[in-house]
N, C-alpha and C positions, 0 to 999 in steps of 0.2 A: 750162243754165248750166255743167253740169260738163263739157260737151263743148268749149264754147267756149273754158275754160280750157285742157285739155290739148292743144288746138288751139293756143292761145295760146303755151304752155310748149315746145312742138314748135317752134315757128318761133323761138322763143330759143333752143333747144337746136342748131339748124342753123346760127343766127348765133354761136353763140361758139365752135362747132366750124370753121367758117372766116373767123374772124377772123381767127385768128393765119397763116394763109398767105395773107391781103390786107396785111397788116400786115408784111411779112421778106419779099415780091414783091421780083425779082430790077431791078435796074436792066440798060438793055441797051445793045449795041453803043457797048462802048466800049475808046478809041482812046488811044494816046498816042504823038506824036511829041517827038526828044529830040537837041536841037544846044546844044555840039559832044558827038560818040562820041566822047570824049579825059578820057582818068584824070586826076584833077588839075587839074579847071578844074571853075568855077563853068559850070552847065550850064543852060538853056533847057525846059523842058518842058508840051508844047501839049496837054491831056486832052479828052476830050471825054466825054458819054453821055448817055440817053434817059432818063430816070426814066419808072415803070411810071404806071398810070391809077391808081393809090393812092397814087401817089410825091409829089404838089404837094408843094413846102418853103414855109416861110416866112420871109420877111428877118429877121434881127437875131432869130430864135430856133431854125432849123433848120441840121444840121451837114454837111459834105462829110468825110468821112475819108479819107485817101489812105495807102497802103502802100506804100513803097519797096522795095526788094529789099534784102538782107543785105549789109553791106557797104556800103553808102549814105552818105556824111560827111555829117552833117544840122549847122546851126546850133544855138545855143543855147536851149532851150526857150522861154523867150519874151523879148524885145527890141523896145526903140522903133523899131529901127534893121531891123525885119523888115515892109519893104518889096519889093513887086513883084509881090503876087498879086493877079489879076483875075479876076474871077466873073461872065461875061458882060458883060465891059466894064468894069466897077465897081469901081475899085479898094478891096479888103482892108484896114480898118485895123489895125495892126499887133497892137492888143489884142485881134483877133479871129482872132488865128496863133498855134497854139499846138505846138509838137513834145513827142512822146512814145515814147520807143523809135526805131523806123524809121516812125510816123505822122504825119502833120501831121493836123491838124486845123480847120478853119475853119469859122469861125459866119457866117453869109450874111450881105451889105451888109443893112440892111434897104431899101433899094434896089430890091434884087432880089427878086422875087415868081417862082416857077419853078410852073404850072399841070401836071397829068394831062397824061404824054405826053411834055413841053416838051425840049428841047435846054438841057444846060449845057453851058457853056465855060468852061474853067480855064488860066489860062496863069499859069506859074510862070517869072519871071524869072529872070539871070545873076542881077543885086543879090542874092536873097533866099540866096545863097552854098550851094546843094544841091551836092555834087562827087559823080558818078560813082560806084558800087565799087572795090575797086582792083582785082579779081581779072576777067578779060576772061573773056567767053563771052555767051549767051543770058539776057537777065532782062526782066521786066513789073511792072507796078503792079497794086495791085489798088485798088479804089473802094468805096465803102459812104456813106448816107446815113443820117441819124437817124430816115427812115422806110425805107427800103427796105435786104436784104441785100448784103453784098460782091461785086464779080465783078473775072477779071481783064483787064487790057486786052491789046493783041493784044505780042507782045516786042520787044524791041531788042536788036541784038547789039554790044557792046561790041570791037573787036577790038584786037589786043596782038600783041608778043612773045611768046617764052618761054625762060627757060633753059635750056643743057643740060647731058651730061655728070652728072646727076645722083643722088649717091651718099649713101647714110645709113648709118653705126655705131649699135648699140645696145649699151653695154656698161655691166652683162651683157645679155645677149638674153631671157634667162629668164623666165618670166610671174612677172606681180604682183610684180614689183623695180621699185627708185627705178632709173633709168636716168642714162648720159650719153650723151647724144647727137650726132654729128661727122653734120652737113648740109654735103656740098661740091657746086660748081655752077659753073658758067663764065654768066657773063650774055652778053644779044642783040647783035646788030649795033649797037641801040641802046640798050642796055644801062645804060649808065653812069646813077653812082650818088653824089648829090650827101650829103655830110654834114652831118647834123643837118637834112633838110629830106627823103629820103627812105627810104622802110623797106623789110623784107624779112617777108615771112610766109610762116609755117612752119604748113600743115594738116595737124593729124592725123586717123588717124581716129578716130571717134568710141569708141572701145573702150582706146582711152588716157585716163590719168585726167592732166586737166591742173588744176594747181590756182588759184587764182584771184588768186593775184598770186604773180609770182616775182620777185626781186631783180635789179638788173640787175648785181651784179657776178660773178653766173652763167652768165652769156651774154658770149660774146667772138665778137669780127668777126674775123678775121684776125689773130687773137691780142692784139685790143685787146678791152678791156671798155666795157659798155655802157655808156652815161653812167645815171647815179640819176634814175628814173621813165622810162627811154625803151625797155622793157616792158611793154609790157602785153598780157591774157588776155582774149579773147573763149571765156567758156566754152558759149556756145551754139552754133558753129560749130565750136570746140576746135582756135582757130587763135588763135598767136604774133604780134604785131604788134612787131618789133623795129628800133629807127630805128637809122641808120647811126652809127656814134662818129665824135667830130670830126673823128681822125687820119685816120680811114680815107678811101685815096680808090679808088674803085670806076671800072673805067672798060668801057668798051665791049669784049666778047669778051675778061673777065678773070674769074679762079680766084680763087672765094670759099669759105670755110673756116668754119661755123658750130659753137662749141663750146658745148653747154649741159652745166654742171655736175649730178651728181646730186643736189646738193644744190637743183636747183631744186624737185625735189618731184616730175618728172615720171614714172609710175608706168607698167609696160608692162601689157598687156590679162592677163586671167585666164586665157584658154585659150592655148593652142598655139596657132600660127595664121601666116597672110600676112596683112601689116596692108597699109595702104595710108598713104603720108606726102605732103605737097603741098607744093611751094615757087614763089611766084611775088613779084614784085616792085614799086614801083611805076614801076619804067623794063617791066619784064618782065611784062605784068600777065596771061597765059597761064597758069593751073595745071600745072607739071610735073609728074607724078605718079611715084611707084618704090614698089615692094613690099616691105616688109623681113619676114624673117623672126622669130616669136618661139617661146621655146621648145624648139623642136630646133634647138639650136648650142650649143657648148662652151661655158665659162667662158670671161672674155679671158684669152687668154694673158699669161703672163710669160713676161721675154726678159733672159736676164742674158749680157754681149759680153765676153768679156778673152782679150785686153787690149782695152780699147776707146779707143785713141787713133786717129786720121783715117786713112786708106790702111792700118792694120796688118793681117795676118791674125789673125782673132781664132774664140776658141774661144764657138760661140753653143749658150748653152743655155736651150730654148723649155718651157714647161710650162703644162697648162692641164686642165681636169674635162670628160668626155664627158656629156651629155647622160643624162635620165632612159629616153632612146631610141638612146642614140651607141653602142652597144658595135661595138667593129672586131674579126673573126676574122682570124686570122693568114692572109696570100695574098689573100684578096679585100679586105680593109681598106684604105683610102689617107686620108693625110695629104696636106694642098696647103696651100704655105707660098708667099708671094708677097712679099718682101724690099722693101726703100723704096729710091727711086731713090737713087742716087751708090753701092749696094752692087755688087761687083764679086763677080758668080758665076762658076764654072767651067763649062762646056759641056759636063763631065763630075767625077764626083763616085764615087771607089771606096766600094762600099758598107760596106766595114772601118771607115770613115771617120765615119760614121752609127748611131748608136744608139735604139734606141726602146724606153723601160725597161732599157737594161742589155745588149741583144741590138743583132747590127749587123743593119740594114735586109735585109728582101728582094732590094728591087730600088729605086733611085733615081735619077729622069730626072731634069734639069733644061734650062732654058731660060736662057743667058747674056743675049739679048734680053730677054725679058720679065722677068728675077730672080723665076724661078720654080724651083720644086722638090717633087716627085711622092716620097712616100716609100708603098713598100710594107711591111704590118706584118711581121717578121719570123716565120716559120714557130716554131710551140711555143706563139707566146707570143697569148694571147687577150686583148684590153681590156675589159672588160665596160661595163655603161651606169654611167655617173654615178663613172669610175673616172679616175683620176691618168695622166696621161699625160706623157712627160719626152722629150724627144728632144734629143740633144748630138749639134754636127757639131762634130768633132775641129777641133785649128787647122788640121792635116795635110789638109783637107777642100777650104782655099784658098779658104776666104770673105774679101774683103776687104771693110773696114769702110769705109763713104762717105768718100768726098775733104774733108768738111768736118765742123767740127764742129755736135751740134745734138743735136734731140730726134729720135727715129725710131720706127718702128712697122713690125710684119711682121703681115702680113692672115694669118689659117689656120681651113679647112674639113678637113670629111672628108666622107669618102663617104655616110657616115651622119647626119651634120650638116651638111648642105649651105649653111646660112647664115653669109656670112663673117663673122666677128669680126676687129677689129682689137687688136692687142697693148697691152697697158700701153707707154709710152713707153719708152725706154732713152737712154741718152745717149752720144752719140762724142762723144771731147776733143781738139777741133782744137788747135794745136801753142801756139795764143796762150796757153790756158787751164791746162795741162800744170800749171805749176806752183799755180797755183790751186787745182786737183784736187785737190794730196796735201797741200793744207792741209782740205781738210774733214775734220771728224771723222765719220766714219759710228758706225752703230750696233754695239754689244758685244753677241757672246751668250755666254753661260755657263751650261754642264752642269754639272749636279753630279759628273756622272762620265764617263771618255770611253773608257771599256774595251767593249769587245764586248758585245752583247745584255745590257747591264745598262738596268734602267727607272732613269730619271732625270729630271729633275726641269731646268725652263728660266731662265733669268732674261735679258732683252732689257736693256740702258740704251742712250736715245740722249737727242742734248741740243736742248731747244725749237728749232721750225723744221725739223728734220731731213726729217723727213715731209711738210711741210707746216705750216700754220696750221689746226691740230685745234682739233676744237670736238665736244661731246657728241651721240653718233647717228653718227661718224665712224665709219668701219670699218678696223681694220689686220687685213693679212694677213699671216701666219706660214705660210710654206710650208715644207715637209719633202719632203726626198729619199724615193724610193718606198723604199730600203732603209728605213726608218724603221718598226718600228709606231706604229700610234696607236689606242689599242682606244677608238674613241667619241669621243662628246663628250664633253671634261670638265664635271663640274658646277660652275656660277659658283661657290662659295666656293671652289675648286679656282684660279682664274685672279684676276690680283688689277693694276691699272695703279693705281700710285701710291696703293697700300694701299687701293682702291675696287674692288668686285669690277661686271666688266661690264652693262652693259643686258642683252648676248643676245653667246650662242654656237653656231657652225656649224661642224660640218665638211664642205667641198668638197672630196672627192677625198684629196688628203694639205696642204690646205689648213685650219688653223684661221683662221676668222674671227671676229674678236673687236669688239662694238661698243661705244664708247665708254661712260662712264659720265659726269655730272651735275658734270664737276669744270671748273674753268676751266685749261686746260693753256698759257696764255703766262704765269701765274703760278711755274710749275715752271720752273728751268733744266736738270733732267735729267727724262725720264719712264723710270718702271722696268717693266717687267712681268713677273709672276713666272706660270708656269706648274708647276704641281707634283702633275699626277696626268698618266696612262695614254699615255707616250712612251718607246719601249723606241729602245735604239741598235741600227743594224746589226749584225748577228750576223759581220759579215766586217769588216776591219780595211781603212784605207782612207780617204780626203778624200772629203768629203761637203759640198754647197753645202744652207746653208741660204737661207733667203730671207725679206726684210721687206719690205711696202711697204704705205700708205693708200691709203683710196679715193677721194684729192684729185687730182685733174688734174695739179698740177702733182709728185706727190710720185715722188720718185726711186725705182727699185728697189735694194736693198740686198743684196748676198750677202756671205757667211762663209763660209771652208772652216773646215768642223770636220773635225780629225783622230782618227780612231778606232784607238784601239792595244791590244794586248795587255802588250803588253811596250811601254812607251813610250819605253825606250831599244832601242840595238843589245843582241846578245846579248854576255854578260860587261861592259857596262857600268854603273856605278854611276847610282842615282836622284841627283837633286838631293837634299841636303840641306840645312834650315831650324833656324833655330834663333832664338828670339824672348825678348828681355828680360822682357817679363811675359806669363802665361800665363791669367791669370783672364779670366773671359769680359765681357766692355765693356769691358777696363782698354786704355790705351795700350802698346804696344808698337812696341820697336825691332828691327831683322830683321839674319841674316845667312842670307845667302844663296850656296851655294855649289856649281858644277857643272864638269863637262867637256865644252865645247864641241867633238864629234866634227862637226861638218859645214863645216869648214872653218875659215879665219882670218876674224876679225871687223874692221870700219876703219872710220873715221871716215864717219858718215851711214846705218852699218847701226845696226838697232834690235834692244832686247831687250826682248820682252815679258813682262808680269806679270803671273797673271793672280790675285786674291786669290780665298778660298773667301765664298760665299754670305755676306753677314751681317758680312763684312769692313767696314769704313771708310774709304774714303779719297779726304782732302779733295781737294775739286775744285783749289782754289790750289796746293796741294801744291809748296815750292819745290826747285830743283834742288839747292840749296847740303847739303839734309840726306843726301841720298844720294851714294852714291862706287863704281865700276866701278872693281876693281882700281886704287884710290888715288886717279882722276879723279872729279871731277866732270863728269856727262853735260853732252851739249851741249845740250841740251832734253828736257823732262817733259812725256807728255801723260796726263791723266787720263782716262779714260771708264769712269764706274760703277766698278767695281772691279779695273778693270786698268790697269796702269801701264804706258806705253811709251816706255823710255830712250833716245835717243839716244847714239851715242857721240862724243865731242868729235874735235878736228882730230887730236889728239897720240897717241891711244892706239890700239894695235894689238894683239888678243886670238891668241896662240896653241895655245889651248888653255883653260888654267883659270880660270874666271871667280869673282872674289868680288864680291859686290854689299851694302852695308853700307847702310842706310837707319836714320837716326836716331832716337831716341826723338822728338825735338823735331818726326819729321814729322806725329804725331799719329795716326798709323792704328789706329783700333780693331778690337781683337776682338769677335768675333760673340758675341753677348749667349746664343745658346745653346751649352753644352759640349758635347765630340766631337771626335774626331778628322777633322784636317783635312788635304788636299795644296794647293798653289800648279803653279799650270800654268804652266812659263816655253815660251818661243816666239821663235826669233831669226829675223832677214830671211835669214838662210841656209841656214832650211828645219830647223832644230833643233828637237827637238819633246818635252814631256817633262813628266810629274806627277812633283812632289816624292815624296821619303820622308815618310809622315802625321806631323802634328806633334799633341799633343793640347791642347787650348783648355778649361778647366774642369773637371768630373769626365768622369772615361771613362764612356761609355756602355756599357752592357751588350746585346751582340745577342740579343735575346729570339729562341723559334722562334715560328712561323706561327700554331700550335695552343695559344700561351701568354698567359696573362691575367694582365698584371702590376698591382697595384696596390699605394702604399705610403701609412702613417698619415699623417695633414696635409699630403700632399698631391695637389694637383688634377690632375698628371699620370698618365696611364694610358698601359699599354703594350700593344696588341692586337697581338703578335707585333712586326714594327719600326715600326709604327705610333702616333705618337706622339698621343693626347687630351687635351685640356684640359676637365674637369668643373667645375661649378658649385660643389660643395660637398666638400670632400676627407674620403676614410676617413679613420672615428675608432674609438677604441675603446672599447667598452659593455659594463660587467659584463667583463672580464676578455674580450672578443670582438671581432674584427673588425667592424666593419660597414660596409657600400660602399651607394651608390646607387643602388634599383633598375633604372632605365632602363638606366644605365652596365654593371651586366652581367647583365644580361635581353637586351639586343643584344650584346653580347660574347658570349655563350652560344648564342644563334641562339633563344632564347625570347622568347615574346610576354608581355609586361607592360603592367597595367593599373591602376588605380587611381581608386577610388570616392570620392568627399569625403563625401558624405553619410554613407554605411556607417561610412567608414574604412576600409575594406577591399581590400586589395590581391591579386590574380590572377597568376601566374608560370605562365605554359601552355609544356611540351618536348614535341613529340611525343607520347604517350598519356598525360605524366601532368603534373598541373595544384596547386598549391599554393596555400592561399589562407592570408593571413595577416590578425592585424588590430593594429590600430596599437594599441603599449602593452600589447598581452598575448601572455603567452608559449606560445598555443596554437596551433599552426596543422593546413589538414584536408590532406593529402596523397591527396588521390583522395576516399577515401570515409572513410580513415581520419585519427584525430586522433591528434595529437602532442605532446609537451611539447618546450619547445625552453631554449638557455641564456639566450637575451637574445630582447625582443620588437621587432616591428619598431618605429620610430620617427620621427618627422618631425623636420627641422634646417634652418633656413633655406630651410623652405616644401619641402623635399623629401624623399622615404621612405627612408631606411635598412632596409637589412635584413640580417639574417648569412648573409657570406660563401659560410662552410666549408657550413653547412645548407642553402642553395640549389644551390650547385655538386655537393656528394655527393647530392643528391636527382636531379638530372639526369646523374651518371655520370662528373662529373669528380673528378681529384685534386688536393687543395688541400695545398699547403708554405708555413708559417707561417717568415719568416727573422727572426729574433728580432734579429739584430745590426743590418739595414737595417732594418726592421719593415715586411719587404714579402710581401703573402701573393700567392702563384704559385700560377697556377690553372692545369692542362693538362688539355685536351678530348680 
């Protein structure tokens, strides 16, 4: 008995170990033919196959799966109206057609009985509306039934067009950045491309992050925008489906221009690398592929032209960051700059002419055909990786600027960064526009100081739209001349747009990059931004471009000469002198203003600039009637942030002395903090000049570097000229100072602590350590104990402690000013 069982148990142990491969037995030979091979047409498809000797189906409960290839335009999941499949004769009814993904699925007539072995037949009509992929090449079906495993049937080759001339920008190029994208392309013989009916797809490869729906007013055809919903993201293949805008019309053997904004979201791969990009059509329906570079290549350039009006020669200056791999040595290094058609280059180019950082070039070929130009690094000078690069061709160089006017861009590689990059746009102002031009207001910068190698401090105003149509996550860039330092990145409380301190801060090369903050900026009619740590000015006197521009497609680049002076007049010449009706700090005040214009006669259409100090007021409306130019009123007032710029009327002609009267009634307020202040005036005649200081509230006192100011009841601290705002201001206890630990236990370079439970407070210098406790007048100095005048104490949740006992216990000397009641601490 117990034999016959394990006997028994044996031949079920053998059947259920080959069940399961009688049961997923492969279906065979099979086939599939497929009329018409034409993209865009409801198509014919004739299947066939064997099912295995385990395969039989049964009608009206067993399934046929079928698998299209990627790309496939399937109907609607299920419809009455999904008519034309036949299952060995038999027609399909529609309730037994079901789409899902790229499958169909069908439940057999029950009809149809298919035995071990049997042939089915499948024919897929036109009606039942399958279209083709749109992308041509090599594709099959695969088959599977609810008894038996998938297989695939034998291909079909789709054949196409393809486009050519096929070009890709990625800016920036740099891994793991939101990118913008410029896809250009000439379509086929048959090319042409109907609107609102067909599209264009963009494959990436798979190492780009594309995100799963992008906006269509990030995408431009030919400088048109996409129409709303005619985007969209196949994130399985990581390919672009974008249909043509109405305007556009596309024709056979024409130049097509694909703009994706970085605000699409589209993010470049993680590593360094050559990616692969795919663009085909549905007139083009051939995959053309190109390799773009990521990683090793520059920042895009900036390109600031002046003069930049149409035919002029203008002076071009190109600036952009090398790579974490880019550094160029001087002699074997090259720059290749590749200029936009209508620019008129020389076939030769003196290299006096040419600068790179400051030095003139090597050696510099160019090409009048191609608008090309080969610059060698100049001998001395070494560019290292991830470093600022500046190069100025003189106007004297004979670039001339395109015949028309427009937007433009100059392509630039190096020899080290072999991947081209295209420029930030620039603009030439053909001759219609001219006057248009010099009504924009561009953006104001203001120093706080503009004398030689002094650190100073930034303020930006420009007014809504300037930039562009900014929105939170938006990046502006603030570029500075290589003379410039900039020790680091400032820390965000440091950087401030519209009194909101940034998302995120970057420094590129001698680029700050500043990214928006959480605020809604078409609310604002001016945006300000203040920049006020680690920017030292040139150590050498001299015009200096700075530069503004966002990270919007369409946003303009912006330059300032700032002028760097020692002496801001000629030698033996008088400062301007200012003199103001009220002098307290927020009150209104009225202004005289008064100088000697040494740079010539002034006339009617020349301007004199104003430029006020930091914390100045002055209203946007600002009328002409309150101000007077030597007894005139100006011909026009333009405000921007705190600079005034006057026009001079038809009548009046300056030979010399200017006085400039502006009213009490214009309302310009004083800066809310006291200090001595100057006014920057500025004329079109090349005048250049800081006032004599005027003082606004109480004089400031210049502490030194090594000095610790602090005064009774109040919250301001002086850490040499740096000014603090504390939480709770020194008071005096028992006849004693007392100041807030934190405040100067970091003023001292000491480490402080404080216990809640204990009450006990920790002051660690170097070898020797203080410990205090709250409300008693004993503290341990090392190992030893002390009596002290006053005990520490808590005041609005925070520790007090005396002064002069903590400072002379660490080695400084403390001065009690009885008249200010400010006690001064020197390390």
């Amino acid at each position: 008995m117990v034999k016959k069982k394990a006997l028994f148990f044996s031949i079920l142990g053998v059947f259920f170990l080959l069940a399961p491969q009688i049961a997923v037995a492969s279906l065979s030979i099979a086939t599939v033919e497929v009329s018409p091979l034409q993209v865009g047409e409801p198509v014919q498809y004739t299947l066939g196959f064997y099912v295995g000797s385990s395969g039989a189906l049964e009608g009206g409960r067993d399934e046929v799966i079928i698998y299209f290839p990627e790309g496939t335009v399937l109907p609607e999941a299920r419809g009455d109206n999904l008519e034309g499949v036949f299952i060995n004769g038999v027609a399909v009814e529609p309730r037994s057609l079901y789409f899902s993904e790229r499958r169909l699925i069908i439940t057999l007539p029950s009809q149809v009985q298919v035995r071990a072995n049997d042939y089915v037949g499948i024919v897929i009509s036109p009606a039942v509306g399958i279209e083709l992929p749109r992308k041509a090449g090599s594709h099959y079906l695969e088959v599977e039934t609810s008894r038996e495993r998938r297989v695939k049937t034998n291909s079909f080759t789709i054949k196409g067009s393809q486009v050519s001339r096929l070009e890709v920008m990625l800016s920036p190029a740099a891994v793991d950045q939101f990118a913008e994208l410029e896809i250009s392309f000439r379509t086929g013989s048959q090319g042409r491309l109907v609107p609102e009916a067909d599209f264009i797809f963009v494959e990436l490869a798979p190492e780009f992050y594309l995100p799963r729906t992008i906006i269509a007013g990030d995408v431009e055809i030919n400088g048109v925008t996409a129409l709303p919903g005619s985007v969209e993201v196949d994130t399985k293949t990581n390919t672009l489906r974008i249909m043509v805008p109405p305007e556009v019309k596309i024709r056979d053997r024409e130049d097509v221009v694909i703009r994706i904004d970085s605000r699409a979201g589209i993010r470049n791969p993680r590593k360094s690398g050559t990616y692969n990009l795919g663009v085909y059509t549905s007139a083009d329906t051939v995959n053309a592929s190109i390799k773009c570079q990521v990683g090793l290549s520059i920042t895009t350039p900036v390109v600031f032209v002046n003069p930049n009006g149409a035919r002029e020669k203008g002076q071009y200056t190109i600036g952009f960051t090398t790579s974490r791999e880019g550094a160029l040595a001087a002699r074997d290094g090259r720059i290749y700059l590749e200029f936009p058609v209508g620019t008129s280059l020389p076939s030769s180019i003196s290299r006096s002419q040419v600068t790179i950082n400051g030095e003139s070039v090597r050696t510099i070929s160019t090409s009048s055909k191609n608008r090309t130009a080969t610059l060698a690094i100049p001998d001395g000078i070494y560019i290292g990786d991830e470093a600022y690069v500046n190069i100025v061709f003189k106007t004297e160089a004979g670039i001339k600027n395109p015949t028309s006017g427009g937007e433009y861009q100059i392509i630039v590689s190096t020899s080290a960064d072999q991947g081209k990059i295209k420029s930030r746009r620039y603009e030439i102002v053909g001759s219609d526009k001219v006057e248009e031009k010099i009504e924009v207001a561009e953006p104001d910068f203001q120093l706080s100081s503009y004398r030689p190698g002094e650190k100073v401090s930034l303020k930006i105003v420009f007014k809504e739209g300037a930039l562009g149509d900014l929105r939170a996550g938006d990046k502006l860039h603030v570029i500075f001349p290589v003379a410039y330092e900039i020790s680091g990145v400032p820390r965000l409380d440091e950087v401030q747009i519209n009194g909101e301190k940034p998302k995120e801060l970057e420094l590129v090369g001698q680029s700050l990059v500043i990214t928006l903050p959480d605020i809604e900026f078409r609310t604002y009619d001016l945006t300000e931004i203040k920049i006020n740590a680690g920017i030292q000015n040139p150590t050498a006197e001299g015009d200096y471009n700075l530069l503004l521009c966002s990270s919007l497609n369409n946003s303009p680049l912006y330059n300032q000469i700032i002028k760097i002076r020692e002496t801001v007049v000629g030698e033996g010449e008088e400062l301007p002198w200012v003199e103001l009706t009220a002098k307290e700090s927020g009150e209104k005040a009225g202004y005289i203003i008064f100088f000697e214009h040494t740079a010539g006669d002034l006339v009617a259409g020349d301007t004199i600039s104003l430029t006020f100090p930091t914390g100045t007021v002055v209203p946007a409306n600002l009328s002409r009637s309150w101000i007077k130019i030597n007894g005139e009123i100006p011909e026009k007032v333009n405000v921007v942030g705190n600079k005034l710029v006057l026009t001079l009327p038809e009548e009046l002609k300056i030979e010399g002395s200017v006085t400039i009267l502006i009213d009490l009634q214009a309302e310009i307020e004083n800066p809310l903090s006291g200090g001595s202040y100057c006014l920057v005036i500025e004329t079109s005649q090349g005048y250049f000049a800081l006032s004599e200081a005027y003082q606004i509230g109480e004089a400031l006192v210049e502490w030194q570097e090594n000095e610790i100011v602090f005064q009774i009841d109040s919250k301001t601290v002086y850490l040499g000229k740096t000014k603090i705002e504390l939480d709770v201001a020194p008071v005096i206890l028992e006849g004693r100072a007392a100041v807030p630990l934190r405040a100067l236990g970091d003023a001292l370079g000491a480490e402080t602590d404080y216990e809640a439970l204990t009450r006990t407070i920790k002051v660690k210098y170097q070898d020797r350590e203080l410990f205090f406790y709250i409300d008693s007048k004993l503290v341990k100095v090392n190992d030893v104990w002390k009596a002290i005048d006053v005990p520490a104490t808590l005041i609005d949740n925070r520790v007090m402690i005396p002064a002069r006992f903590v400072s002379e216990s660490f080695g400084a000397a403390v001065v009690w000013e009885e008249e200010t009641r400010r006690v001064i601490i020197t390390k």
